[in-house]
C-alpha positions in Angstrom: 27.3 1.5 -23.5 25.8 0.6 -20.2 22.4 1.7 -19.4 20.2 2.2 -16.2 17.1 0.1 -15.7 15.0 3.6 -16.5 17.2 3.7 -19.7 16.4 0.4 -20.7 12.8 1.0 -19.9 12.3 4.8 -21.6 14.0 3.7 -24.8 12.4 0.3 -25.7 9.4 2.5 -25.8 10.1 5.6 -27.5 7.9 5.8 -30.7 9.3 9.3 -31.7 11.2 12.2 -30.9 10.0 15.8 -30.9 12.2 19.2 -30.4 12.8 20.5 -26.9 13.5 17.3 -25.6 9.8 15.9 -25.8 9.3 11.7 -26.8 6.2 10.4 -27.7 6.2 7.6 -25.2 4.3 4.0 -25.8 1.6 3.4 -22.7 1.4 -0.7 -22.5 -1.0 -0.6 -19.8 -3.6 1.6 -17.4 -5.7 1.5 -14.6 -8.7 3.5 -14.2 -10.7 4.4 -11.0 -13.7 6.2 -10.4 -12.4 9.6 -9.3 -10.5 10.8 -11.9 -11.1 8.7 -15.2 -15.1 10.5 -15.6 -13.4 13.5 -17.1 -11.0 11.7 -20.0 -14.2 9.5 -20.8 -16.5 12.3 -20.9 -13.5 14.1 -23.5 -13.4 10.8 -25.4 -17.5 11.1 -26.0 -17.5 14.8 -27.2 -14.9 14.6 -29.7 -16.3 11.2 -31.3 -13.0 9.4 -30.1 -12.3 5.3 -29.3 -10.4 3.5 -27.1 -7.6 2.5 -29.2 -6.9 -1.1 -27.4 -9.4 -2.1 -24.5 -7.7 -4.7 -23.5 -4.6 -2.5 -22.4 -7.4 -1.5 -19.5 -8.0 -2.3 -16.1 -11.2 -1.1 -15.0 -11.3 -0.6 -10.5 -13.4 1.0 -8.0 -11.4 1.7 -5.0 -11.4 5.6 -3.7 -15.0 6.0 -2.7 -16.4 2.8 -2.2 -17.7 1.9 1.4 -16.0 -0.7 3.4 -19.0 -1.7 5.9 -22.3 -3.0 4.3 -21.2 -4.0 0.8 -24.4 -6.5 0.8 -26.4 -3.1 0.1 -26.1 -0.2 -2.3 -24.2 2.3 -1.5 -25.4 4.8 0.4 -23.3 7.9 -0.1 -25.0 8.7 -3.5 -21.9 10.9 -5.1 -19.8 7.5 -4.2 -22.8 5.4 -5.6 -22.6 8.2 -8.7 -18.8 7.8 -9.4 -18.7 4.0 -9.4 -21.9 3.3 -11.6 -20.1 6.0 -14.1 -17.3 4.2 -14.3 -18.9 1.0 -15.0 -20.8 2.7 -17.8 -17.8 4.3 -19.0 -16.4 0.4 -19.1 -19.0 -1.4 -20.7 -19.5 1.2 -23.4 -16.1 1.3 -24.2 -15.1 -2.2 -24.2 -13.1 -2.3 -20.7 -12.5 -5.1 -18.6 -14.5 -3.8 -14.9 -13.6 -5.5 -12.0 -16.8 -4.6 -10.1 -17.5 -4.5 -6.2 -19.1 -7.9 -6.3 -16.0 -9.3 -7.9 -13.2 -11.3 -6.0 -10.5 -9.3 -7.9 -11.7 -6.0 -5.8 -9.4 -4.1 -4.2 -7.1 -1.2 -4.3 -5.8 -0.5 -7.8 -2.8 -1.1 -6.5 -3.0 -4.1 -5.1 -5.3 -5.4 -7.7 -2.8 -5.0 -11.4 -0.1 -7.0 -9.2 -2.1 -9.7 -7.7 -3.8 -10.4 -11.1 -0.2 -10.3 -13.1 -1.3 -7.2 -15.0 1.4 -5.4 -14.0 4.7 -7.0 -15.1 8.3 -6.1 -15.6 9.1 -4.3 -18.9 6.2 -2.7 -19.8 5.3 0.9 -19.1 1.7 1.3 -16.5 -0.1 4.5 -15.5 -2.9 5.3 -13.3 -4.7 8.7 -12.8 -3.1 8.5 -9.3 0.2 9.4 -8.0 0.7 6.4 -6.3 1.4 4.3 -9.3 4.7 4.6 -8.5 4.3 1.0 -6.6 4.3 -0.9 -9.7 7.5 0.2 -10.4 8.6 -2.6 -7.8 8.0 -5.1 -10.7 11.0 -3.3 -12.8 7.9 -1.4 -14.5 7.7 2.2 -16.0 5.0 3.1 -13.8 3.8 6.6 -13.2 0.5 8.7 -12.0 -0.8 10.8 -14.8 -3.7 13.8 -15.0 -6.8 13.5 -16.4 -5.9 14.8 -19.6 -2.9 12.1 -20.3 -5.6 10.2 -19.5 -7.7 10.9 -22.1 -4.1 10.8 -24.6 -3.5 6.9 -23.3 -7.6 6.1 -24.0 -7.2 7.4 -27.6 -4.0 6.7 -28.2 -1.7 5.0 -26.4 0.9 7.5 -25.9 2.4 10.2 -24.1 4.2 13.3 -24.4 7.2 13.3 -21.9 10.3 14.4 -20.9 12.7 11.9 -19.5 14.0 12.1 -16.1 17.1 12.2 -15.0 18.2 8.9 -12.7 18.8 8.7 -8.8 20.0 5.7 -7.6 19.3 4.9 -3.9 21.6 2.2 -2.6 20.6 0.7 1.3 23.3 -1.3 2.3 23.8 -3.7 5.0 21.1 -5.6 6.5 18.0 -4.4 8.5 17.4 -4.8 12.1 14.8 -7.2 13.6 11.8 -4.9 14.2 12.3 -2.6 11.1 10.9 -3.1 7.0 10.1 -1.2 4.6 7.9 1.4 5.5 11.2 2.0 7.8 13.3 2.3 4.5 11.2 4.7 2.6 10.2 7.1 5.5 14.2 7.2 6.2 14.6 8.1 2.3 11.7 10.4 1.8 12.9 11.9 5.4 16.5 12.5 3.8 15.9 13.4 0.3 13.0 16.0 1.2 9.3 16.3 0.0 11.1 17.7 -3.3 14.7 16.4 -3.4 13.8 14.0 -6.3 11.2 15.6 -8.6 12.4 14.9 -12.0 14.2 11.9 -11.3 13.2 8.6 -11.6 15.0 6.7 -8.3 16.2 2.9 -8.4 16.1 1.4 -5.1 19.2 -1.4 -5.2 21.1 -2.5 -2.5 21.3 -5.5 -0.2 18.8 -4.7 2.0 16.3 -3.9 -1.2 17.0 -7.5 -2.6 16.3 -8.9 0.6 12.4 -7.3 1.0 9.9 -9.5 -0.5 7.6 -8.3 -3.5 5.1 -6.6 -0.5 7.9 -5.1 0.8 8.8 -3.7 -2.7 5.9 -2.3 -3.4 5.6 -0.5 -0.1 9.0 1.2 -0.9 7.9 2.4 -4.7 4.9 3.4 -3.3 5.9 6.5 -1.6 8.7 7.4 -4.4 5.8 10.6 -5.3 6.3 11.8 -1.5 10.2 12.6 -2.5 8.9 14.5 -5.6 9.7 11.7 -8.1 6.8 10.3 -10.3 8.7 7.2 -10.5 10.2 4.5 -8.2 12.1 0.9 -9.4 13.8 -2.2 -8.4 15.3 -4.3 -11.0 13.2 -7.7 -11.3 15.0 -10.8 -10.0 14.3 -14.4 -9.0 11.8 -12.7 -6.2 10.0 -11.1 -8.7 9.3 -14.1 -11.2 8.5 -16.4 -8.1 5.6 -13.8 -7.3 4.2 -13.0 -10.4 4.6 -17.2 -11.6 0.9 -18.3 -12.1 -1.0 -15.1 -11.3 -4.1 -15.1 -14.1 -2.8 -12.3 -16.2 0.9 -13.6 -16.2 2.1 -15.2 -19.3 1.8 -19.0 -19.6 3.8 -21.8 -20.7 6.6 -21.0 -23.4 5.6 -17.0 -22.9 6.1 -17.4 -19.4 9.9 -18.2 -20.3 10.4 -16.2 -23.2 8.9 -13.1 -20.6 11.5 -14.0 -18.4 14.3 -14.3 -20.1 13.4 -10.7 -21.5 13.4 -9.2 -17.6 16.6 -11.2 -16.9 18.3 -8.0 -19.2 16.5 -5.2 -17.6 18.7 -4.5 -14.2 20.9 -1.5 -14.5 23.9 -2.7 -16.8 27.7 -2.5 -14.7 28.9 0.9 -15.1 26.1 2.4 -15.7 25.8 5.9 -14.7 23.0 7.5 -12.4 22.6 11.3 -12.0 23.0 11.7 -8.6 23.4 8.2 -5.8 22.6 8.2 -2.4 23.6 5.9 0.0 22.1 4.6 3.4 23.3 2.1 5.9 19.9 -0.1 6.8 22.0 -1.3 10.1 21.7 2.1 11.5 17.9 2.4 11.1 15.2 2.2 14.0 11.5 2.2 13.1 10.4 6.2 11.5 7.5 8.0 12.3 6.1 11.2 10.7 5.8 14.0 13.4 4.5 16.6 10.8 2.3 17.5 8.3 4.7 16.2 5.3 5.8 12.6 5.0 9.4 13.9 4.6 8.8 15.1 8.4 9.7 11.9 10.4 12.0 11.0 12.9 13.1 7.9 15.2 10.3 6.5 17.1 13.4 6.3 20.1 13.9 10.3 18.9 12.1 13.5 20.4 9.7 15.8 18.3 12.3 18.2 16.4 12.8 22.0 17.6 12.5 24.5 14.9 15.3 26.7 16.2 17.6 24.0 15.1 16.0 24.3 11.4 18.9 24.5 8.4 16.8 27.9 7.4 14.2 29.8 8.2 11.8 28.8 5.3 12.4 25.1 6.9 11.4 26.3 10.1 8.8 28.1 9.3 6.8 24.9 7.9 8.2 23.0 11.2 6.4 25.8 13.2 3.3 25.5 11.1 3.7 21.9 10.7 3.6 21.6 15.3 0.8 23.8 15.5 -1.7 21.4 13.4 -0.4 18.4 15.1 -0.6 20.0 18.2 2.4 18.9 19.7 5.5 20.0 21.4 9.3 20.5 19.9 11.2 18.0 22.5 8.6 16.1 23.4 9.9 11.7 23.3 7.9 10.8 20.0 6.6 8.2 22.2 4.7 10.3 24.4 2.5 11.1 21.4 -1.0 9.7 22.6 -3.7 8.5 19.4 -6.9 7.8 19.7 -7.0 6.3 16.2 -5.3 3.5 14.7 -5.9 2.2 10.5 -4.3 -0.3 8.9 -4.4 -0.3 5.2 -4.0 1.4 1.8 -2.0 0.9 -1.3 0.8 1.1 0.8 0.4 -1.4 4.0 -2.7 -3.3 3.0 -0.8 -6.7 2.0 -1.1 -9.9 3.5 2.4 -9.5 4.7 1.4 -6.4 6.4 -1.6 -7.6 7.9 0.5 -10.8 8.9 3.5 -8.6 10.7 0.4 -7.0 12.7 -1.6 -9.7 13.5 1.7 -11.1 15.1 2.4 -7.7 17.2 -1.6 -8.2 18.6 -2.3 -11.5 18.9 -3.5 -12.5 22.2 -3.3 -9.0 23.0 -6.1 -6.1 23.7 -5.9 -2.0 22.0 -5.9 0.6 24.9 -9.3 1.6 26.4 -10.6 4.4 23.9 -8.5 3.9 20.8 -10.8 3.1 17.7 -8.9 0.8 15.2 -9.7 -0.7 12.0 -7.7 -3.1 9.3 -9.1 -2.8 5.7 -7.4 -5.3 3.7 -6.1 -3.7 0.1 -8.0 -6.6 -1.6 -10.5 -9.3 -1.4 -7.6 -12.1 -1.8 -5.7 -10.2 0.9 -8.9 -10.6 2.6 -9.7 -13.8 2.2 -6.0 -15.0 2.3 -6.0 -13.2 6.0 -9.3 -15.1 7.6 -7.7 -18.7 5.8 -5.0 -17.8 7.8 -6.9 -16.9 11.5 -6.0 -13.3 11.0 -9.1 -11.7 11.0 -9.7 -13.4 14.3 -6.4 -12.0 16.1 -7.6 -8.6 15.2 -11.1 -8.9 16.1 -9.9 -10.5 19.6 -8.0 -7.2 20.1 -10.6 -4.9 19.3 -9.8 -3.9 15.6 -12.4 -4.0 13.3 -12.5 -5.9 10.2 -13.4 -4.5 7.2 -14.1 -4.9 3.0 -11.6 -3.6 0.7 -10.8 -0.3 -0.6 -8.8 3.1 0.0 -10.6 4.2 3.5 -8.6 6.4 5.8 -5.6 6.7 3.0 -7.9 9.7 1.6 -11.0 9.6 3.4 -13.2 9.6 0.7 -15.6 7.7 1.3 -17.2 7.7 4.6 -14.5 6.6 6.7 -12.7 9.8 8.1 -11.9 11.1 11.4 -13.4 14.0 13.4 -11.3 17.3 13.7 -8.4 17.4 16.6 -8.5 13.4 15.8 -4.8 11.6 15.9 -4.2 8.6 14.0 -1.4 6.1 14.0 -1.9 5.6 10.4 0.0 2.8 7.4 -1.2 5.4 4.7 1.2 7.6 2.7 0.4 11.0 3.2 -0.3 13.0 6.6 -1.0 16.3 4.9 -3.6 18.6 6.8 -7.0 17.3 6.5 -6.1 14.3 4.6 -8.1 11.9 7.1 -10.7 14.5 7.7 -11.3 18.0 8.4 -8.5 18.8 11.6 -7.3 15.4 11.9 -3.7 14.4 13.0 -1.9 11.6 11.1 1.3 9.9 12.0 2.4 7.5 9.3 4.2 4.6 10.3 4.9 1.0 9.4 2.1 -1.5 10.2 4.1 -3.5 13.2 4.1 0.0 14.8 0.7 0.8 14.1 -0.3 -2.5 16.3 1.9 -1.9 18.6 0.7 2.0 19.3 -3.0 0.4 19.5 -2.0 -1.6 22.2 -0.2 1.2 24.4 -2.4 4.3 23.2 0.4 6.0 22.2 2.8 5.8 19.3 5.2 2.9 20.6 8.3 1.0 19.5 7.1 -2.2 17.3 10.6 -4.4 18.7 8.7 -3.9 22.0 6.3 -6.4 21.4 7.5 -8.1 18.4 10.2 -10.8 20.7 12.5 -12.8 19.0 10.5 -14.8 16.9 
């Protein structure tokens, strides 16, 4: 019988079966942050409990940690508060802490790839919703609550339902001028904010085995703003060439044993998905949320959608709410959309290859009088890898600044964040009301774009300045 790469993945790690439906699922591996592991720790203390296998753990501070002056304490002293709890929680239970100090820092997800602790095969959660990006490794990787957490701390297991497949086939090849960000925005854009919750979606296609691991990862990233908890591509040459050699990685004759183990994880022939999709990648043009949802995008050659041409009236009621935060007009040319604001970064665009498409859109270029812009790599060997490469000084010529890692303007929670009535062409993965501060306006976009809408002060079309090179 052929099976699905989510089959192959859900049953090679089924420990038991209960009625209704419900499998007692094996956790191989987790990552823990500051913001919502202090609960399942604090449940772990009262009721006398272990952690079952600490060395299944990956310990990161990413949410609330500063990204200017990391030579001092920090200074916000709730951020200071979260981050010395969760290194307690780590010492005293045994869990390997990658602390700020530590050239592993960085995103959480950024961080499990780059040190090979995320791998195909195994099952990976996170007490975020984002966790979804590991699933580029062929990995069953989901965001869990607080309390699961606590279950995989003392246990190692979960009680879930499986999901029902959704395969998303891009075919064709993309255009010069559009990646991934593109692809995902077009597929969160047709599916809707809900179209996939309870499937788990399988990205395959030609234009998927053509991204590169970064590229990957931006696409599962943004699987949770469709509705599903879970977002794969089957692992392939491109994946073992990436994760050959990282620290974590098995060695030697595990190395090929490993890989000759993912070589039989991509969807069998025949197998059957739930629902497909399909989407032809030579028909796309660079996206760009207009709205308050990341399913509310449109071409960046496209106009602002009208409500009145809304499939129903619930749709255009949230269209109508959605213009009247943004503060913009239904007809309006996307591009006339002026921003003040312009971040690069997150779990979703923080890569070196996304700081390397950007660079290239800027360099020897200046941002528009009066927009504030900043890069934040998504880790300290993104970092580091950017300034051996000259980046940092292309975007310090143009007037970006350059700063340490960690989440920033994705969630605002530490204290970068954005006035009220602020707009912000933004490579996070959510423009929800408020989520870059109190009243602030997010467009999310790909990171070429980004640059390219620093330059002009308003959002712009990346191929603009991107040539033929």
């Amino acid at each position: 019988m052929p099976f699905t790469l989510y089959d192959k993945l859900w049953n090679s790690h089924v420990v038991a079966e209960e009625e209704g439906g419900i499998s007692l699922l094996y956790i191989d591996r987790a990552m823990l942050h500051e913001v919502s592991s202090p609960q399942a720790f604090a449940a772990l203390r009262e009721k006398g409990l272990k952690v079952r296998n600490p060395g299944a753990f990956l310990a990161v501070a990413d949410h609330s940690v500063p990204t200017r002056h990391r030579d001092r304490p920090i200074a916000d002293p709730q951020a200071r508060a979260q981050v010395e709890l969760l290194a307690r929680n780590a010492s005293d239970f045994g869990i390997d802490m990658i602390g700020l100090d530590d050239p592993r820092q960085g995103i959480v997800h950024v961080t499990g790839p780059e040190q090979g602790f995320t791998l195909p095969g195994l099952t990976l959660v996170c007490g975020d919703s984002h966790t979804a990006t590991h699933g580029a490794f062929g990995t069953l990787a989901f965001g869990i609550g607080s309390g699961e957490c606590e279950s995989v701390l003392a246990t190692q297991v979960l009680r879930l339902t499986k999901a029902k497949t959704l395969r998303v086939n891009v075919h064709g090849d993309l255009p010069a001028g559009v990646g991934a960000k593109d692809i995902i925005l077009a597929v969160v854009g047709k599916l809707g904010s809900n179209g996939a919750i309870g499937h788990a979606i399988e990205y395959a296609g030609p234009a998927i085995r053509a991204l590169t691991m970064e590229g990957r990862m931006t696409l599962c990233n943004m699987s949770i703003e469709a509705g599903s908890r879970t977002g794969l591509v089957a692992p392939d040459e491109v994946t073992f060439a990436w994760l050959k050699g990282r620290s974590l990685a098995p060695k030697g004759a595990d190395w090929d044993a490993a890989v000759a183990h993912w070589r039989t994880l991509p969807s069998d022939e025949g197998a059957v998905f739930d629902r497909v999709i399909d989407i032809d990648a030579t028909k796309l043009v660079p996206q760009v949320s207009w709205g308050t949802s990341p399913d509310q995008v449109a071409d960046v050659t496209g106009r602002v959608p009208d409500p009145a041409g809304a499939r129903d009236a619930e749709t255009a009621a949230k269209m109508t709410k959605a213009l009247s935060y943004m503060g913009l007009t239904a007809g309006m040319p996307v591009r006339d959309i002026v921003v003040g604001h312009v971040f690069i970064g997150s779990c979703t665009n923080g890569r070196i290859e996304d700081l390397r498409i950007a660079a290239r859109v800027l360099k020897d270029r200046r941002i528009a009088d009066g927009v504030q812009a900043l890069v934040v790599p998504g880790s300290k060997a993104v970092k580091s890898q950017a300034e051996a490469e000259g980046l940092d000084t292309i975007f310090r010529a143009a007037g970006f600044e350059w700063r340490e890692p960690g989440c920033s303007l994705c969630v605002a929670m530490n204290d970068d964040r954005l006035p009220p009535g602020a707009r912000c062409a933004s490579t996070s993965n959510r423009n929800f009301e408020g989520r870059q501060g109190q009243g602030a306006r997010t467009h999310l976009m790909g990171p070429a774009m980004a640059a390219a809408s620093a330059i002009a002060g308003h959002i712009a079309d990346p191929r603009d300045y991107l040539g033929e090179a």
